[in-house]
LUMRO-559398 format. One record per residue: residue number from 0; x, y, z of N, C-alpha, C in turn; residue in one letter. Coordinates in Angstrom, 1 decimal. Layout:
N
 seq   n_c1   n_c2   n_c3  ca_c1  ca_c2  ca_c3   c_c1   c_c2   c_c3 type
 NUM      X      Y      Z      X      Y      Z      X      Y      Z    A
...
//
This chain:
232
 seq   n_c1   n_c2   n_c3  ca_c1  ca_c2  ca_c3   c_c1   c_c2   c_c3 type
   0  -27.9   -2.1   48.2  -26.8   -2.7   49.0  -25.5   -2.6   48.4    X
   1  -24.7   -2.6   49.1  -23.3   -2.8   48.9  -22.7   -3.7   48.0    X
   2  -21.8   -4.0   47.3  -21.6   -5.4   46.8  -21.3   -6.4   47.5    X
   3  -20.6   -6.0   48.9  -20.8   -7.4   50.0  -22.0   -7.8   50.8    X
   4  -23.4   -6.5   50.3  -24.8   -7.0   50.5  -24.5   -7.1   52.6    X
   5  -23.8   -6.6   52.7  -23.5   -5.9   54.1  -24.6   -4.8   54.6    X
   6  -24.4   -3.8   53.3  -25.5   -2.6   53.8  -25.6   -1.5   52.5    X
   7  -26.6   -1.4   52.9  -27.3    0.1   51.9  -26.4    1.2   51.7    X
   8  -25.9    1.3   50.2  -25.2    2.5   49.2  -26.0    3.2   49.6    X
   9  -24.6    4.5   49.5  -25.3    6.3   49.7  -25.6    6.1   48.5    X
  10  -26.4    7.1   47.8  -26.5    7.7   46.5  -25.3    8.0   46.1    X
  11  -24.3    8.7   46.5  -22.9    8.9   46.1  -22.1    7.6   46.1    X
  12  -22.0    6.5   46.9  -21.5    5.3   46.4  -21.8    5.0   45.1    X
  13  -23.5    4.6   45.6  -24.2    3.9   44.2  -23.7    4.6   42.7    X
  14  -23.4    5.9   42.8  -22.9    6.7   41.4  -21.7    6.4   41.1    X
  15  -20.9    6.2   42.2  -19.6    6.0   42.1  -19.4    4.6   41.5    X
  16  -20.0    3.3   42.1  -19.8    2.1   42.0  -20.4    1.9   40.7    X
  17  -21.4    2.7   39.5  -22.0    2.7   38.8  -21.0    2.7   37.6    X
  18  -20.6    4.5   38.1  -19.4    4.8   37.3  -17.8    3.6   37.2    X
  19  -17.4    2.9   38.3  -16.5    2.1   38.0  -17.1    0.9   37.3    X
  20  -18.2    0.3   37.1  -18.6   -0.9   36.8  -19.4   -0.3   35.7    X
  21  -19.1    0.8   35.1  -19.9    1.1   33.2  -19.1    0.5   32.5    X
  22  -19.9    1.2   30.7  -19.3    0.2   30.0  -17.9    0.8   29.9    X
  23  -17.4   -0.4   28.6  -16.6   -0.8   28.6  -15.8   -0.9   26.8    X
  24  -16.9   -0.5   26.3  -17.0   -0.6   24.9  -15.7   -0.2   24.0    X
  25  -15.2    0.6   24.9  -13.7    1.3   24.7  -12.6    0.4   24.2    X
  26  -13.0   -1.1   25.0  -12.1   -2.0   25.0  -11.9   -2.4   23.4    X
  27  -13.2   -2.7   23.2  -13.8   -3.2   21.7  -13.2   -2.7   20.6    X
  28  -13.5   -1.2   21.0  -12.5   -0.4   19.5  -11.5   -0.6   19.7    X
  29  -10.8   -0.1   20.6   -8.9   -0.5   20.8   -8.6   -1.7   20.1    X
  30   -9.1   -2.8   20.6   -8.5   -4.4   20.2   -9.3   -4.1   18.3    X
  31  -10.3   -4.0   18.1  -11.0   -4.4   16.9   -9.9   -3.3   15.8    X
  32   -9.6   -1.7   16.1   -9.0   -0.9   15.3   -7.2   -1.0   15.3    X
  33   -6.7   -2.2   16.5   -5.3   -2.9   16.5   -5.5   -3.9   15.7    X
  34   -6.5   -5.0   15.2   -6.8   -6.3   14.7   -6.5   -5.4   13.1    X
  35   -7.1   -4.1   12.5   -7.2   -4.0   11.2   -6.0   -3.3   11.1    X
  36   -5.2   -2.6   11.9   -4.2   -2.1   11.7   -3.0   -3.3   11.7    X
  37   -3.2   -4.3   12.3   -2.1   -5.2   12.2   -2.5   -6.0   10.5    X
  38   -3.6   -6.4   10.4   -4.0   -7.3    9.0   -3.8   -6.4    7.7    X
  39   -3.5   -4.9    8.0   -3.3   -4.2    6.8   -1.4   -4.8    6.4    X
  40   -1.3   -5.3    7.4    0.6   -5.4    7.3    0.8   -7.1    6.8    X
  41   -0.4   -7.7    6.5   -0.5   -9.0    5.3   -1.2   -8.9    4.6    X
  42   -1.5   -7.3    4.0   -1.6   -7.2    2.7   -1.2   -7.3    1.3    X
  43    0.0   -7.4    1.4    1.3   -7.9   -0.1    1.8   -6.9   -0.8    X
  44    1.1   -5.6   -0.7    0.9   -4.1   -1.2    2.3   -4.2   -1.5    X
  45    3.1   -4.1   -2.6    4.7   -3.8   -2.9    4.9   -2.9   -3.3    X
  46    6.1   -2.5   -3.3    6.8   -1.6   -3.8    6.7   -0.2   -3.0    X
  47    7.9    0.9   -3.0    7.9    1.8   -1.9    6.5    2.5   -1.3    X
  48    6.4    2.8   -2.7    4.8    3.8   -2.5    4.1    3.0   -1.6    X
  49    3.5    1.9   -2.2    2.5    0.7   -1.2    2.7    0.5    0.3    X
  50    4.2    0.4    0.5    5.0    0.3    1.6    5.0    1.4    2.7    X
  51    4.9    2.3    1.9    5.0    3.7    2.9    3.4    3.8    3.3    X
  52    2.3    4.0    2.2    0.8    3.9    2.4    0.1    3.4    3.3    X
  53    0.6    1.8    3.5    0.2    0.5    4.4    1.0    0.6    5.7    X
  54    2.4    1.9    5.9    3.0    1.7    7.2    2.1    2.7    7.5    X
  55    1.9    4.0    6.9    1.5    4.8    7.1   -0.2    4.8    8.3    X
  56   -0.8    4.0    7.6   -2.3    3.8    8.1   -2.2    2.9    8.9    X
  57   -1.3    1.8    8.6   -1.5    0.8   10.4   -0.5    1.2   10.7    X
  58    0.2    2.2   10.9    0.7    3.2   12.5   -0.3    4.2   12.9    X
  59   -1.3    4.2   12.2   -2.0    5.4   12.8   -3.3    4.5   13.4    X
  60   -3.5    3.1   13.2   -4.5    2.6   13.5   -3.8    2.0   14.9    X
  61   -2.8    1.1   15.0   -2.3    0.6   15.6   -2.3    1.9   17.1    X
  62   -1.2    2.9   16.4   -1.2    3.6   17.4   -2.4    4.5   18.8    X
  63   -3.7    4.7   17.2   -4.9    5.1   17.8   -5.4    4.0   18.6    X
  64   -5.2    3.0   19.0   -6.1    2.1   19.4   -5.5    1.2   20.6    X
  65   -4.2    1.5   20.6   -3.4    1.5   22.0   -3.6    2.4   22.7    X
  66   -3.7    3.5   22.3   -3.9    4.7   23.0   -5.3    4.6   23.7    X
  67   -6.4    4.3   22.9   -7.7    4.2   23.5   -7.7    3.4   24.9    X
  68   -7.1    2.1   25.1   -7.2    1.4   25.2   -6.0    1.8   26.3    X
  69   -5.1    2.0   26.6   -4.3    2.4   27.7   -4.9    3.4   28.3    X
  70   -5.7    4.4   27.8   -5.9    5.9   28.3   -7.4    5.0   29.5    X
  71   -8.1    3.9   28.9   -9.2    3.4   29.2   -9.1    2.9   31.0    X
  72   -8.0    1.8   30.3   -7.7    1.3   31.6   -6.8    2.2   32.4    X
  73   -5.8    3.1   32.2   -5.3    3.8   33.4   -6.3    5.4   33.9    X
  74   -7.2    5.5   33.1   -7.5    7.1   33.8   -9.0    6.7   33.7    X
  75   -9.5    5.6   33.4  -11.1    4.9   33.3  -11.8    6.3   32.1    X
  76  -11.1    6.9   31.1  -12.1    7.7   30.5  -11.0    7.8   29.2    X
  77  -11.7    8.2   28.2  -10.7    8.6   26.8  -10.7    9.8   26.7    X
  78   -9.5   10.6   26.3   -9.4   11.8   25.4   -9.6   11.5   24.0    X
  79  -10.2   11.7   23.3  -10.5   11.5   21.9   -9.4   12.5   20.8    X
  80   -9.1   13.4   21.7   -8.1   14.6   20.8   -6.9   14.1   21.2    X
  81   -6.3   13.3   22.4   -5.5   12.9   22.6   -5.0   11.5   21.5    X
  82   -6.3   10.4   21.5   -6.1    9.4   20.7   -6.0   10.0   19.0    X
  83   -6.6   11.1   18.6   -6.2   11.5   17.0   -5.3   11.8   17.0    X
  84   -4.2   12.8   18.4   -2.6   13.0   18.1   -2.1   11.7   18.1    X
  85   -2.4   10.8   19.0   -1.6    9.6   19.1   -1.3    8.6   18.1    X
  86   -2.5    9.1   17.0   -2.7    8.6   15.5   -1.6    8.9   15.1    X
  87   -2.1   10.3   14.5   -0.8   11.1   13.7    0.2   10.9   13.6    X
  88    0.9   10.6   15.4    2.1   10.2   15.3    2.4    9.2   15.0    X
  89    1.6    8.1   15.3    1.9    6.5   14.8    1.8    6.7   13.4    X
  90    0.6    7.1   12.4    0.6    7.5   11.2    2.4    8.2   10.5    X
  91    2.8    8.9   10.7    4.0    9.7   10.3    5.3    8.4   10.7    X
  92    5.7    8.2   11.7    6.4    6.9   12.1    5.8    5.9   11.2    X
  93    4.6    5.7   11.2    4.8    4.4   10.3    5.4    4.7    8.6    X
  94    4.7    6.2    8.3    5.7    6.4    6.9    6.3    6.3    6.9    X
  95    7.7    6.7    7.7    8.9    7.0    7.8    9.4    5.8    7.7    X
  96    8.9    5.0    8.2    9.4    3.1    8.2    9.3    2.5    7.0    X
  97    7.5    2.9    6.6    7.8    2.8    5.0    8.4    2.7    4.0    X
  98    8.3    3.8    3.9    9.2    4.6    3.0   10.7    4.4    2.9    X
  99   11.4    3.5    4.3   13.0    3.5    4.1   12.4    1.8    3.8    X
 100   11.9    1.0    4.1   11.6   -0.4    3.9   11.2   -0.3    2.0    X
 101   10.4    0.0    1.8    9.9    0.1    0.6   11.2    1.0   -0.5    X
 102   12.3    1.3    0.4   13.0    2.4   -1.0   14.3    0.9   -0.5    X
 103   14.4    0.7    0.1   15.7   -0.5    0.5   15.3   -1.9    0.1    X
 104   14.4   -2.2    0.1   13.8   -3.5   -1.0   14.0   -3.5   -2.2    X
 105   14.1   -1.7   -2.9   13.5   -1.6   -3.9   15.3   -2.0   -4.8    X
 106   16.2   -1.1   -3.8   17.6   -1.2   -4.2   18.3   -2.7   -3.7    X
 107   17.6   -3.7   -2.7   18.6   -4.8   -2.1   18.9   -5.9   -3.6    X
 108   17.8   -6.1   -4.9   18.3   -6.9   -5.6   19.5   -6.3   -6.6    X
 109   19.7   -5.1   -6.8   21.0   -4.8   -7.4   22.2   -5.1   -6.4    X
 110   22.3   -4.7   -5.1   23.4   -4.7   -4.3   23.6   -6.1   -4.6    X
 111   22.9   -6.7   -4.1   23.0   -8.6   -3.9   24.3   -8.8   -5.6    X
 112   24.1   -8.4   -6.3   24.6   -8.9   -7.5   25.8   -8.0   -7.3    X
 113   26.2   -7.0   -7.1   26.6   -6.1   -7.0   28.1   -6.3   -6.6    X
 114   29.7   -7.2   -7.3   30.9   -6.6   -6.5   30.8   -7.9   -5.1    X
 115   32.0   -8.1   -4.9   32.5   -8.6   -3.9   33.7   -8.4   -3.0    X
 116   33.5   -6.8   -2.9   34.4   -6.6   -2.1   33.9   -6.3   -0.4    X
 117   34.8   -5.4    0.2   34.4   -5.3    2.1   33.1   -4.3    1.7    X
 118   33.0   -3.3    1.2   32.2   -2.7    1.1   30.4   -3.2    0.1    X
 119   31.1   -4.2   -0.5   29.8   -4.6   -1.3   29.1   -5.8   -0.5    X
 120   29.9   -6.5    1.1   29.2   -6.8    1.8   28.7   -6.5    2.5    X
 121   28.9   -5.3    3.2   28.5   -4.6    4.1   27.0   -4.1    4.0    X
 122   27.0   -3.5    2.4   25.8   -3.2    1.6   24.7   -4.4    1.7    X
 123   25.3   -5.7    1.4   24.2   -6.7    1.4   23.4   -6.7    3.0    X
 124   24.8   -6.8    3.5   23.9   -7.1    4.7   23.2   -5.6    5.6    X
 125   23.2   -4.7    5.0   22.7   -3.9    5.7   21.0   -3.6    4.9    X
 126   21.2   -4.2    3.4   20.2   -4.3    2.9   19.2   -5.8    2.5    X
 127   19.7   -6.8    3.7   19.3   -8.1    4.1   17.8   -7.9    4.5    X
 128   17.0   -8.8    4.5   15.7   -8.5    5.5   16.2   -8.2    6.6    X
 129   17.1   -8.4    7.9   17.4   -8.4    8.7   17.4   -6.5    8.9    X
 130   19.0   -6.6    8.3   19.0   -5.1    8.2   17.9   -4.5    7.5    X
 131   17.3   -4.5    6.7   16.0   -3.4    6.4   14.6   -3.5    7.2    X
 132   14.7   -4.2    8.2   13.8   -4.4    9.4   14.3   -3.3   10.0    X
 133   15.7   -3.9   10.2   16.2   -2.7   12.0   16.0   -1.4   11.2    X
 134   16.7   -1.1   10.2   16.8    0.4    9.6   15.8    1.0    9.8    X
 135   14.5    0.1    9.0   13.1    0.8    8.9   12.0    1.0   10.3    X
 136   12.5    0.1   11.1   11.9    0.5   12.4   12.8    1.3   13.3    X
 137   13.8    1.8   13.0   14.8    2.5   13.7   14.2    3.7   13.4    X
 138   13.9    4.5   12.3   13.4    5.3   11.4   12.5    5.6   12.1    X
 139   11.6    4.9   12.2    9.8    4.6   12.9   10.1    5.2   14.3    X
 140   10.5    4.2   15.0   11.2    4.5   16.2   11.3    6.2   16.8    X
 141   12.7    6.4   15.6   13.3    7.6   16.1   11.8    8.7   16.0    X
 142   11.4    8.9   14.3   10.1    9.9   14.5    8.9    9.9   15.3    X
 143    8.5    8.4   15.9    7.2    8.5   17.1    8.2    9.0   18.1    X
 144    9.1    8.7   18.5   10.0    9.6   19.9    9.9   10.7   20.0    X
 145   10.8   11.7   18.9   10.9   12.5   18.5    9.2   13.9   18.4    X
 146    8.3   13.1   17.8    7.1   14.3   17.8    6.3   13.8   19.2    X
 147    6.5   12.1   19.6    5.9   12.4   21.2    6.5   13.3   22.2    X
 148    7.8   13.8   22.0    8.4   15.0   22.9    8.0   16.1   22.4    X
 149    8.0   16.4   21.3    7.9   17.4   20.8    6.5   18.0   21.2    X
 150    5.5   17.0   21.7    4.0   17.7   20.9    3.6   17.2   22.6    X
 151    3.9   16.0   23.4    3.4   15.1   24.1    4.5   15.6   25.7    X
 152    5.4   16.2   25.3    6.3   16.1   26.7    5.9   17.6   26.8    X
 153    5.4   17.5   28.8    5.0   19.2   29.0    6.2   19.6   29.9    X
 154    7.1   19.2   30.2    8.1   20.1   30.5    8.9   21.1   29.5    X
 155   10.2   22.0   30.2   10.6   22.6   29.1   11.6   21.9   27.5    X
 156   11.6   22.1   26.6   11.7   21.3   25.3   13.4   21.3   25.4    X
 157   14.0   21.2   24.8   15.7   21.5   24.7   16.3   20.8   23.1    X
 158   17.5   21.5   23.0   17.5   20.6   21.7   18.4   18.9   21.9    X
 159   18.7   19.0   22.9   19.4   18.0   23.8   18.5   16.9   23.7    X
 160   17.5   17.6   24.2   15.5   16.2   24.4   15.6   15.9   23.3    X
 161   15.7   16.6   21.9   15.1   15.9   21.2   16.4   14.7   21.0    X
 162   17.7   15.3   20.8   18.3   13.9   20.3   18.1   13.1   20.9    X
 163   18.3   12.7   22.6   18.2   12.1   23.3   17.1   10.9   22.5    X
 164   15.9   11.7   22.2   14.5   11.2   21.8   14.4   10.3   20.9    X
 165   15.4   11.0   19.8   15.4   10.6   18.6   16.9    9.4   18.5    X
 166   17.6    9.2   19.4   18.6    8.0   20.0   18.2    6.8   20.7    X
 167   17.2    7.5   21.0   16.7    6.1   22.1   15.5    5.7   20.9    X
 168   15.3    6.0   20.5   13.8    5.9   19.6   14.7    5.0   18.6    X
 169   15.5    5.4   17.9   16.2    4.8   17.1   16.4    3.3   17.3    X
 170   17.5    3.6   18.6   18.2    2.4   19.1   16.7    1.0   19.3    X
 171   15.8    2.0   20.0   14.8    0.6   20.8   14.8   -0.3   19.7    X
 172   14.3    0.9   18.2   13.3    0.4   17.2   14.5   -0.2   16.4    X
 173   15.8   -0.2   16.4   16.2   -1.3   15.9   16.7   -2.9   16.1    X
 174   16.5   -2.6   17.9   16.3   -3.9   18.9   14.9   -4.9   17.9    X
 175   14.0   -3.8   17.9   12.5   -4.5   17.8   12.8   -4.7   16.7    X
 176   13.4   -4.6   15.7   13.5   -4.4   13.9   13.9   -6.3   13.3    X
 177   15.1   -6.5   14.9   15.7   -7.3   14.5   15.2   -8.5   15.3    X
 178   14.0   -8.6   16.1   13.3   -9.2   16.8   12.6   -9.9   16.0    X
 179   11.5   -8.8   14.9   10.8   -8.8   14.3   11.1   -9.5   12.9    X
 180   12.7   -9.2   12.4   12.8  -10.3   11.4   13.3  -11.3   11.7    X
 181   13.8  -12.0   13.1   13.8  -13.4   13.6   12.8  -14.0   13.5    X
 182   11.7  -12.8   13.9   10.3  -14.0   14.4    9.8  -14.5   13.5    X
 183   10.1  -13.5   11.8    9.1  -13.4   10.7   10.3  -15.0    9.9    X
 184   11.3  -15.0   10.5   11.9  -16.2   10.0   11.7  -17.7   10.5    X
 185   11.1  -17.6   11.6   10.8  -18.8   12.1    9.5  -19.1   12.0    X
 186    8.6  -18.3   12.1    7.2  -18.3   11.2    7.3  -18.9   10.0    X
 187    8.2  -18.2    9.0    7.6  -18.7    7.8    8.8  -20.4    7.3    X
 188    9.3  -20.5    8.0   10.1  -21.7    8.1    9.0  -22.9    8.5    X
 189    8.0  -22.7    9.1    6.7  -23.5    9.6    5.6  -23.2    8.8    X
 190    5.9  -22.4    7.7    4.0  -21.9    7.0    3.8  -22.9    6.4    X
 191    2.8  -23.3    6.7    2.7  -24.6    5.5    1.9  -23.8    4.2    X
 192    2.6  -23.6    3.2    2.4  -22.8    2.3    3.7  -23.2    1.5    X
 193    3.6  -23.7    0.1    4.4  -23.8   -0.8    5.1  -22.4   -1.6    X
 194    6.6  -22.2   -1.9    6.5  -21.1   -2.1    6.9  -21.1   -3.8    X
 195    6.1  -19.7   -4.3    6.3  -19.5   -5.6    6.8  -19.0   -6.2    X
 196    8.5  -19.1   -6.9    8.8  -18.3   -7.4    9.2  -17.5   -8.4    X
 197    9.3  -16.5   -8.3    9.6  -15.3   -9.6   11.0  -15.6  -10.2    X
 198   10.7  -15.4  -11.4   12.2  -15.9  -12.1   13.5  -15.1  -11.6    X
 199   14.6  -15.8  -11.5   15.4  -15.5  -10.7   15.4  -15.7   -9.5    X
 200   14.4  -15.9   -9.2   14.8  -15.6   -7.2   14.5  -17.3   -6.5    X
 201   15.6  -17.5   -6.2   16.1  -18.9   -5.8   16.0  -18.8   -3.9    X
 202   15.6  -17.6   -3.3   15.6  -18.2   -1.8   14.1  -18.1   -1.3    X
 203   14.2  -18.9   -0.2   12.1  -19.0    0.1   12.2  -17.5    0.5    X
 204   13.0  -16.7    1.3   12.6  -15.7    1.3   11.7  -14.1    0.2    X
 205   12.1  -15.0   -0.8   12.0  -14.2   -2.3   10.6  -14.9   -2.5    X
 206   10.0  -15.8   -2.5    9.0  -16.4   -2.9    7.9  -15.0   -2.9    X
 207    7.0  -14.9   -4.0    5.8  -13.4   -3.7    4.6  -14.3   -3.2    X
 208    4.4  -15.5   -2.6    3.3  -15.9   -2.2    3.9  -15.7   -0.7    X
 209    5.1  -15.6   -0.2    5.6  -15.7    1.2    6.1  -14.3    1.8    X
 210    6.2  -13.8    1.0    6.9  -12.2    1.0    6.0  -11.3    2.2    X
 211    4.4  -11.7    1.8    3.2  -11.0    2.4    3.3  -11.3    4.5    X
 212    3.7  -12.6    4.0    3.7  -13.0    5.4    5.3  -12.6    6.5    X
 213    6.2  -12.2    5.5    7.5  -12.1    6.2    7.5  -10.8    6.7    X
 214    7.0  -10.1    5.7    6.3   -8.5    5.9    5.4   -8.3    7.5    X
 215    4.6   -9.4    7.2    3.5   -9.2    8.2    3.8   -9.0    9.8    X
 216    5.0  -10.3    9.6    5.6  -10.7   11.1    6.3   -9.6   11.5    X
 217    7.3   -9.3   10.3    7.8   -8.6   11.1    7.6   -7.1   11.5    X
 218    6.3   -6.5   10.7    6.1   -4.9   10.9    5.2   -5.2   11.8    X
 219    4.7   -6.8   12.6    3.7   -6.4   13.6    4.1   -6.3   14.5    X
 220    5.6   -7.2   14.4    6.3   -7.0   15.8    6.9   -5.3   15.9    X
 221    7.1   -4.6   15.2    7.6   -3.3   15.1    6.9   -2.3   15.7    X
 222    5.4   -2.9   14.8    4.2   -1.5   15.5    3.9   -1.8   16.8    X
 223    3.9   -2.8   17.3    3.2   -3.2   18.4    3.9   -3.0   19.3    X
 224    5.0   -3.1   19.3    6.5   -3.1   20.4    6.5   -1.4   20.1    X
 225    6.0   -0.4   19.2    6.2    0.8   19.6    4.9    1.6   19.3    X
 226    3.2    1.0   19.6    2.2    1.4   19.3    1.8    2.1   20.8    X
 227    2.8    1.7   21.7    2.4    2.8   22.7    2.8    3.6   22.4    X
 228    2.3    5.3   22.4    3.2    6.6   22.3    4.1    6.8   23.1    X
 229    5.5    6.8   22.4    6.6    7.0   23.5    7.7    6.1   23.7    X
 230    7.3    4.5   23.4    7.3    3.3   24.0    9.0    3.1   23.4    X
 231    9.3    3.2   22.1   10.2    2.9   21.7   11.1    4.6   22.2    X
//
């Protein structure tokens, strides 16, 4: 029968209504392989190398598992070669974010001390959590743009596309950068978590029991606002 139990499926229905009402399992990896790609980003892992390693693998997990998971629900079927490019790219973008987060942390406590002139503020604040959010997801941004045209756009390529690609990628990802360190500040203004600190370092944001979590907030709002391919 029909599902309004009105009247008797063709054989061709019944395959058809089979095929739209199969599983679903797809859903499962998507969400379960976004859950470990987001929790790798409250890991605590410091310093550039760590930084770049941890962006590295939750943009390629993050990325892979949106992809599953969009391709699921809009075309009801996965490309599997499509979700490992859609890694790659999240993987490489998330370096790229690393790697400027992890080398701009590494230099923000000399600037901070550093001179008090126009230019030795400018430095602070571009090397603030705030600014090394936007920079490092601008970064992110621009390279998932940039190789989703490159590898992902089938019209003709131009060198125009790519800046365009790599402007808007930029720009989105420093919208989201600085979203991402609002959110990770009002979060940890509510963590009930005492914070511990390292000699020298007098603000809660310096705390290394709190650092994991400021981190967390804000590269999850980064990947996730650009874990669709393209998105940023």
């Amino acid at each position: 029968m029909d599902p309004s139990g009105l009247r008797p499926l063709t054989d061709e229905e019944l395959k058809s209504y089979d095929k739209s009402a199969g599983s679903h399992w797809e859903y499962f990896v998507a969400g379960a392989v976004v859950v470990v790609g987001v929790a790798l980003l409250f890991t605590g892992v410091g310093g550039p190398v760590g930084l770049a390693l941890i962006g590295a693998a939750s943009g390629a997990l993050i990325s892979g598992g949106v992809s599953v998971g969009l391709q699921k629900y809009q075309d009801g079927v996965v490309n599997w070669g499509r979700v490992g490019k859609d890694a790659a790219i999240g993987g490489a973008a998330g370096l790229v974010g690393g790697v400027a987060a992890g080398l701009m942390a590494k230099a923000a406590p000399s600037v901070v001390q550093a001179g008090t002139g126009v230019a030795a503020r400018v430095s602070r604040a571009a090397l603030s959590s705030t600014g090394r959010g936007a920079s490092a997801a601008g970064g992110s941004g621009a390279t998932s743009n940039v190789l989703n045209y490159g590898f992902n756009y089938e019209g003709e390529k131009t060198v125009m596309g790519f800046v365009g690609s790599a402007v808007t990628g930029a720009g989105t990802g420093v919208l989201f950068g600085v979203a991402g360190s609002k959110a990770s500040r009002f979060f940890n203004a509510n963590l009930p978590i005492t914070p511990v600190y390292r000699s020298g370092a007098g603000a809660h944001r310096l705390a290394h029991n709190i650092s994991p979590w400021t981190t967390g907030v804000n590269e999850s709002v980064n990947r996730l606002s650009g874990g669709r391919p393209g998105l940023c």
